[in-house]
C-alpha positions in Angstrom: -26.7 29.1 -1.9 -26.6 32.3 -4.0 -24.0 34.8 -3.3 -24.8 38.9 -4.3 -22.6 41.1 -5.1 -23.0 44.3 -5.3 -23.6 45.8 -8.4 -20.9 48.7 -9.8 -22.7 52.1 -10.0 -23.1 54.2 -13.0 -21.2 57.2 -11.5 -18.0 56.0 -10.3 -17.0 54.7 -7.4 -18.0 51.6 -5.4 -19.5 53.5 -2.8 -21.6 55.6 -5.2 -24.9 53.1 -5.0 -23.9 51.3 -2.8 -24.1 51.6 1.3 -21.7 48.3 1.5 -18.0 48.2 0.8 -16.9 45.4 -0.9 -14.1 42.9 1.3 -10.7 42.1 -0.1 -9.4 39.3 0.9 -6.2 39.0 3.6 -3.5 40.5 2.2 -1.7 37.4 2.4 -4.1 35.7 0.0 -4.0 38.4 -2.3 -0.6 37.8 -3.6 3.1 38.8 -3.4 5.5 41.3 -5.8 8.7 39.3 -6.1 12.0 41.2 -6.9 14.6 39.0 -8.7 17.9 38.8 -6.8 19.7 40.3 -9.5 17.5 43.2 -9.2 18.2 43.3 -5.3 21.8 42.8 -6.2 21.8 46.1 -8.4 20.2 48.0 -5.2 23.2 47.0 -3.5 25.5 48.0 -5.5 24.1 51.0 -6.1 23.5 52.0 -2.4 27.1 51.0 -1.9 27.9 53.9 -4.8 25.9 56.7 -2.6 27.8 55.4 1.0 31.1 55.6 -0.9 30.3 59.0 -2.0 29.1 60.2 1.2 31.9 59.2 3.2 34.6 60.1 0.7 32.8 63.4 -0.9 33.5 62.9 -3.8 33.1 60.1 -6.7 34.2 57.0 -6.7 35.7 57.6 -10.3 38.0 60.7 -9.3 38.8 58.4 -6.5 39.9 55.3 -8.8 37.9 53.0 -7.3 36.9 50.0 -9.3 33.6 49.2 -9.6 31.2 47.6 -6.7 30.1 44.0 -7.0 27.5 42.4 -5.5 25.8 39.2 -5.3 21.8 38.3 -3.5 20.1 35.4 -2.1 16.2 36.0 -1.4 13.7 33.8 0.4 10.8 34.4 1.8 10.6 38.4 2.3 14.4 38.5 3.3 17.7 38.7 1.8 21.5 38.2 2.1 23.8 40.2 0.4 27.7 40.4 -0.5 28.7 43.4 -1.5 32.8 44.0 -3.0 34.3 47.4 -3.3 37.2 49.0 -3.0 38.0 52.0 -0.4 40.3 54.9 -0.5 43.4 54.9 1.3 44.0 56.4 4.1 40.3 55.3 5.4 39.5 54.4 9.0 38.3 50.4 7.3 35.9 49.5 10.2 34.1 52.9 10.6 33.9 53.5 6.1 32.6 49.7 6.5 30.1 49.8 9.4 29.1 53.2 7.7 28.3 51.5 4.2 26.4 48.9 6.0 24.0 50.6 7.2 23.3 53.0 4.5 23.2 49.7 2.7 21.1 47.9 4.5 18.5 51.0 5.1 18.5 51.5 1.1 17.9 48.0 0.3 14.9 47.7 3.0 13.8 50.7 1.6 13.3 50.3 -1.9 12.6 46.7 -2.0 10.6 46.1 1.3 12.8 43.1 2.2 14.2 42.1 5.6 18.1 41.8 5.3 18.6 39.1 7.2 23.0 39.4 6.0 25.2 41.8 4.8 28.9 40.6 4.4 31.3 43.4 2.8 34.5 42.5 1.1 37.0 45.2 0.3 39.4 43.6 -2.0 41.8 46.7 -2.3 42.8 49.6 -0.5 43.1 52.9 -3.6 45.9 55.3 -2.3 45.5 58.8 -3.2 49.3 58.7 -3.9 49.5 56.2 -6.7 46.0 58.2 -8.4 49.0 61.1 -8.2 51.3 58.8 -10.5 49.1 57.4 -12.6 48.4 54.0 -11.7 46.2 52.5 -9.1 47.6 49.6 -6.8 
């Protein structure tokens, strides 16, 4: 059996002498891009950065927040995620949380393509405004 392909034109493009198209294979046979967990990790972390300065309006350093951690388990096209930061006090916890989720979640989708199958958020510490006032953060 003797298989032809068609041959690539002088000009250019595969269509230039050529009336057929050549098939790709399925795009499941054609291969994946795998992100590293530490990678999605960073995302996190990072989109957890943007939420906290949306909600607060301003930066998480004039606020004296320490820094987000965040840790990533991916398998298959989906991930789980825990994400640590702190939040400025006074803060209404479970709407600044469900907010940071979902910008969160959204972000990671977005950028990596993955499903996020879990999100759990730890906040460690509450920063009061006061104690930035006095110079030290409790």
């Amino acid at each position: 059996m003797t298989v032809e392909l068609p041959s690539p034109a002088l000009g250019g493009g595969p269509e230039a002498g050529s009336t057929r198209k050549p098939s790709l294979p399925p795009p499941a046979r054609r291969g994946a891009t795998l992100i590293a967990e530490t990678v999605v990790a960073r995302i996190a972390v990072r989109a957890a950065h943007e939420a906290l300065i949306r909600h607060a309006g301003r930066s998480t350093s004039r606020l004296g927040l320490g820094p987000a951690h965040s840790t990533a388990a991916v398998h298959d096209g989906s991930a789980r995620l825990k994400v640590s930061l702190d939040l400025p006090y006074p803060v209404d916890i479970a709407r600044a949380c469900g907010e940071i989720r979902r910008y969160v979640d959204n972000r990671v989708a977005y950028l990596t393509g993955l499903r996020l199958d879990g999100l759990t958020l730890f906040v460690p510490r509450l920063v009061s405004d006061e104690s930035l006032r006095r110079g030290r953060a409790e």
